[in-house]
C-alpha positions in Angstrom: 92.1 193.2 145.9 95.4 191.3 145.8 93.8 188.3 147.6 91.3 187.9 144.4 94.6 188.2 142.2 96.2 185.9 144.3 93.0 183.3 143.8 92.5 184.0 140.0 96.8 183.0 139.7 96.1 180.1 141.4 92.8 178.9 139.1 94.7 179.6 136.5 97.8 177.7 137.6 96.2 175.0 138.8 94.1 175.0 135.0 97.1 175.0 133.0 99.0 172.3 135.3 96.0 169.9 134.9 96.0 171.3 131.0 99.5 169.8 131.0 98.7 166.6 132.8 96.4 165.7 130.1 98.6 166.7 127.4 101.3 164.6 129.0 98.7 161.8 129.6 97.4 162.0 126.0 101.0 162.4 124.2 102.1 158.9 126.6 98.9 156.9 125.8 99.2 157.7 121.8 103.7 157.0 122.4 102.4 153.6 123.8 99.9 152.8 121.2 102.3 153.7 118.5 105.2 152.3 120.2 106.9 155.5 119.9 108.5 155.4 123.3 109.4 151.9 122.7 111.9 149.4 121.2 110.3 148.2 118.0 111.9 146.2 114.6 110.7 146.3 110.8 109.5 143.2 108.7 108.6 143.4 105.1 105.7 142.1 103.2 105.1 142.5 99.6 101.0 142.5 98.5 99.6 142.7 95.2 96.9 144.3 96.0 96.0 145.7 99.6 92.2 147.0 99.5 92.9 150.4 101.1 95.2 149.6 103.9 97.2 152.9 105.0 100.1 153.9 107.6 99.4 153.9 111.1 96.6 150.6 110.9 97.2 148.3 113.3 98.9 144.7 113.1 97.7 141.5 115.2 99.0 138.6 115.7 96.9 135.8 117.6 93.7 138.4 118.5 96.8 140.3 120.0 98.1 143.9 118.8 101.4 143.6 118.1 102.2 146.6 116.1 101.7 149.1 113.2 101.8 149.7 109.5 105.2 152.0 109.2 104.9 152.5 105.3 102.7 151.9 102.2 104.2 151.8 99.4 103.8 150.9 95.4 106.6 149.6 93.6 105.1 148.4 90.5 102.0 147.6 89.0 100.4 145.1 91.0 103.5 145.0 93.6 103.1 147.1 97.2 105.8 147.0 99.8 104.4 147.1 103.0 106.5 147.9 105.8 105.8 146.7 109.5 106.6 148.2 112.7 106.4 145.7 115.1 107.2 145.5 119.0 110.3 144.1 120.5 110.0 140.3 121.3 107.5 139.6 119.0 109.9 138.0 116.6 109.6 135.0 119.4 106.7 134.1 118.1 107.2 134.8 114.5 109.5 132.1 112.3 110.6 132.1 108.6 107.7 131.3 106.7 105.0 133.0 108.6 102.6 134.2 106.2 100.5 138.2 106.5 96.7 138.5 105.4 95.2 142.0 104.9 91.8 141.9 107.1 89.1 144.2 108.3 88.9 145.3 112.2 85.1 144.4 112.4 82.2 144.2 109.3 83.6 148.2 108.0 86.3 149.1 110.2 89.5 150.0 109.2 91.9 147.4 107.5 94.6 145.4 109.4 97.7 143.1 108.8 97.3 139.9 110.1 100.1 137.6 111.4 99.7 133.7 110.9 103.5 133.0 112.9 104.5 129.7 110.7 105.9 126.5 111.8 109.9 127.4 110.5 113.0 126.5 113.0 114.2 130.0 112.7 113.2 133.4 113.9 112.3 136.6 112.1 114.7 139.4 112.4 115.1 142.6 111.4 114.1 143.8 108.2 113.2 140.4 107.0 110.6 139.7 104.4 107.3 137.5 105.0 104.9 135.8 102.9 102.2 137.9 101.8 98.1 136.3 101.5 97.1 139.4 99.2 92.8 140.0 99.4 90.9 139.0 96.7 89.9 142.7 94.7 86.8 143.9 95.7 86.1 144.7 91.8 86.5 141.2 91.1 83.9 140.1 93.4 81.4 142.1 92.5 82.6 140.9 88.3 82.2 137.3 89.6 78.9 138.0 91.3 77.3 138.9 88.5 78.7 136.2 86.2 77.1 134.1 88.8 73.8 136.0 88.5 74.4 135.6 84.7 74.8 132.2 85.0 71.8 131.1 87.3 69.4 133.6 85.3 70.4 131.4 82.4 70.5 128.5 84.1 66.8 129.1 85.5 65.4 129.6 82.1 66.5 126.5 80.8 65.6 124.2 83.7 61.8 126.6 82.7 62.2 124.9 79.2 63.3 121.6 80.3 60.4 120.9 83.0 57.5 122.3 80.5 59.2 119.2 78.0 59.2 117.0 80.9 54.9 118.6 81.6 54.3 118.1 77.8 55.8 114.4 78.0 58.7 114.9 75.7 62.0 113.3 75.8 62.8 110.2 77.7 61.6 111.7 80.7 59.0 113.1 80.0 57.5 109.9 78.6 58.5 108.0 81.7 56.7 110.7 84.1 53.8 110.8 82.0 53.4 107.0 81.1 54.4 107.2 77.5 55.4 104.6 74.4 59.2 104.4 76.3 57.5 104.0 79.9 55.1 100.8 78.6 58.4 99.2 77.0 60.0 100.0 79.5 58.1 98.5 82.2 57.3 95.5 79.7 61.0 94.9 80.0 60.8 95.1 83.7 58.1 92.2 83.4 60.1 89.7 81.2 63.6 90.4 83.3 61.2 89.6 86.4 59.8 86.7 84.4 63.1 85.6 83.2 64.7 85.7 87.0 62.3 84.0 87.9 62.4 81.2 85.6 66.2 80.9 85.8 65.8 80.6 89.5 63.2 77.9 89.0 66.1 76.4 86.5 69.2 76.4 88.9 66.7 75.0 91.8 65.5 71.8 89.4 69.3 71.8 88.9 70.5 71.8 91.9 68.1 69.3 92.9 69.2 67.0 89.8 73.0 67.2 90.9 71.9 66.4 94.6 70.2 63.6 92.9 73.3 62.4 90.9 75.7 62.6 93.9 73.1 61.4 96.5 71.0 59.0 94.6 70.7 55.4 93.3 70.6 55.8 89.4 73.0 54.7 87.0 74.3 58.0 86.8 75.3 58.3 90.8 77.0 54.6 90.3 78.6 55.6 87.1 80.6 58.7 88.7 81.1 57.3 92.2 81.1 53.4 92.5 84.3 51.8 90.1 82.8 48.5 89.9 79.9 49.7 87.8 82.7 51.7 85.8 84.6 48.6 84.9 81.5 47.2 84.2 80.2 49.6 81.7 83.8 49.7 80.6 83.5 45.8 80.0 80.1 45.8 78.2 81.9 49.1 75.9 84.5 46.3 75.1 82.0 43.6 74.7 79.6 45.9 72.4 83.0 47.3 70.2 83.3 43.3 69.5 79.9 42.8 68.6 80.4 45.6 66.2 83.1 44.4 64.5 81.6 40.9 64.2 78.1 42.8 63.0 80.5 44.4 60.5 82.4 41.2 59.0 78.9 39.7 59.0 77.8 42.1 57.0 80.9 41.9 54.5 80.0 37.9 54.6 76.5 38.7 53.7 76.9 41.2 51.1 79.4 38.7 49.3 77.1 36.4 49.7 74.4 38.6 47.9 77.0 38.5 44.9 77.5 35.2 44.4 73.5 34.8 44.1 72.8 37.5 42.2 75.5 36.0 39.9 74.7 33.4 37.3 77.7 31.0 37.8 76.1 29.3 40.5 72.8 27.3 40.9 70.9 29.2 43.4 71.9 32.4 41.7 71.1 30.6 38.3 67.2 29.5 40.0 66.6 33.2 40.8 68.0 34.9 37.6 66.9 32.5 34.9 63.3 31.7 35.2 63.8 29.2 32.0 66.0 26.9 34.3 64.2 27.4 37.1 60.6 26.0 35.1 62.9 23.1 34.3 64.1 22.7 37.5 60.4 22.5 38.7 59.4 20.3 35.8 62.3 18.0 36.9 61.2 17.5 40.5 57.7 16.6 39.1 58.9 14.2 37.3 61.4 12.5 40.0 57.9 12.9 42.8 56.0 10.7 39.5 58.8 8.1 39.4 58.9 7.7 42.8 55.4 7.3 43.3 55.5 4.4 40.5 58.4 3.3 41.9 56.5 2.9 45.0 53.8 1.2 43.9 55.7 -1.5 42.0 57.8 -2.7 45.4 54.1 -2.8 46.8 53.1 -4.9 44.0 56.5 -6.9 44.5 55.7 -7.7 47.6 52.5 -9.4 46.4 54.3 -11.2 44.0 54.6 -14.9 44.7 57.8 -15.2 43.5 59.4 -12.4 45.4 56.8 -12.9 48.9 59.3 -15.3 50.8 61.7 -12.9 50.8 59.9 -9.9 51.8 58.5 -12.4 54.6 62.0 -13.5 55.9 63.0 -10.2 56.0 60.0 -8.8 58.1 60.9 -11.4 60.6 64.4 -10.9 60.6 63.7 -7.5 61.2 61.2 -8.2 64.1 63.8 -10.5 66.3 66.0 -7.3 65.6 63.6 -5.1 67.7 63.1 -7.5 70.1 67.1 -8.2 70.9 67.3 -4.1 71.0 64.3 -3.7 73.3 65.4 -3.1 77.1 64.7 -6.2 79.4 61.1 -5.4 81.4 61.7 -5.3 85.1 61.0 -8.4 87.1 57.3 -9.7 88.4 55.7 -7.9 85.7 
């Protein structure tokens, strides 16, 4: 009987020291996780809004846990102090202006305190405050969303309206897509722009050609801008033609006094052509002198017959005859 007591006492002591094993197991691994058997500081971050973060959720720093949220707590509306329990010697990797983001420990776990450590020169300490990245309220997402869904309902009704204008042909595009008035002109336009490139390209290659010409060629045009002789020359011949101007000119003043004085009746020529009267007796007069002189005529020929006056026309037709011959050159010899 007493060895069966002896053998329940030591079930039972051996159950309750493995009973306190894992209590003492349990109580160390949930100290450690909690850094309750450890050194730890507090940091500060204030949030405006925190999306259901609580005490106790863990904080990470670089994919690593580096502590605890110690305290949650609202100040004022839109203002939560969140206080951060964090293990000792993390501060080493944690400056000034490091900056903490609320996050989500997978799709829906539980919320967490991210740590982005900054680029400062100092160190955090104890009980110093951190920028805080506050999360973007769940509420306001789901407004937005539906503004959006708003938005691209309305949004897909008019471009319904717009593309059964643009199917009916109206508007500028719909004409062009459906080969309206606007598209003809249109590509009528297109034409005569092609047309007119086409012809000014014609027109700078004739030109070109034409200034190749004038630098490269023979004309007057290549002598006129390159070779100086034929510019002194042209100059010379502008000289030569100003002074033949301004003879033309003083001929014409000549000529037009000239005019005058005939068309005036103080002299005879001007007299002949303004004053027929004189001029029939002018005419009348020169019949009369050709009649004399025919007489006259006549009577030297009948002089000449006369016997009184033939000796002397004789003597004088010989006198006249030695003349000749005295003037005549002498004939060359042997003839």
């Amino acid at each position: 009987m007493k060895t069966k007591e002896i053998s329940q006492d030591i079930k039972l002591g051996v159950f309750v020291l493995a009973g306190l094993a894992i209590f003492i197991a349990t109580v160390f691994f949930i100290g450690s996780e909690n850094s309750i058997f450890s050194r730890t500081f507090t940091i500060v971050s204030i949030f405006k809004n925190v999306e259901g973060l609580k005490e106790g959720d863990n904080v990470w720093l670089s994919g690593v846990k580096i502590g605890t949220v110690k305290d949650v707590r609202i100040v004022s509306e839109g203002k939560v102090v969140v206080q951060l329990q964090l293990k000792e010697r993390q501060n080493e990797f944690i400056t000034k202006n490091a900056t903490a983001y609320i996050g989500s420990d997978g799709l829906v776990g539980n919320k967490i305190v991210v740590v982005r450590p900054g680029n400062a020169a100092n160190h955090i300490t104890d009980n110093d405050t951190i920028n805080a990245a506050s999360p973007t309220d769940t509420q306001e997402l789901i407004n937005i969303a539906k503004d959006v869904g708003q938005n691209t309902k309305t949004l897909t009704s008019d471009l319904q309206a717009i593309s059964q204008k643009v199917k009916n042909g109206q508007g500028l595009v719909g004409e062009l897509l459906n080969d309206g008035a606007f598209a003809q002109d249109l590509r009528s336009t297109v034409t005569n722009l092609r047309l007119a490139g086409n012809n000014m390209n014609r027109a700078t290659a004739e030109l070109n050609g034409l200034v190749y010409q004038m630098k490269n060629g023979d004309g007057v045009i290549n002598r006129l801008l390159y070779d100086t002789t034929m510019a002194g020359t042209f100059d010379a011949a502008l000289v030569n033609v100003k002074k033949v101007s301004a003879n033309t000119a003083k001929i014409a003043e000549d000529l037009k006094d000239v005019v005058a004085k005939v068309n005036s009746n103080d002299n005879a020529l001007g007299l002949l052509l303004a004053d027929t009267t004189f001029a029939q007796r002018m005419e009348n007069t020169l019949i009369n002198a050709e009649s004399a002189s025919n007489k006259l005529d006549e009577n030297m020929e009948a002089m000449q017959h006369n016997f009184l006056l033939r000796g002397y026309f004789k003597k004088k037709r010989k006198a006249e005859e030695k003349e000749r011959v005295k003037s005549a050159p002498p004939s060359p010899s042997g003839i």
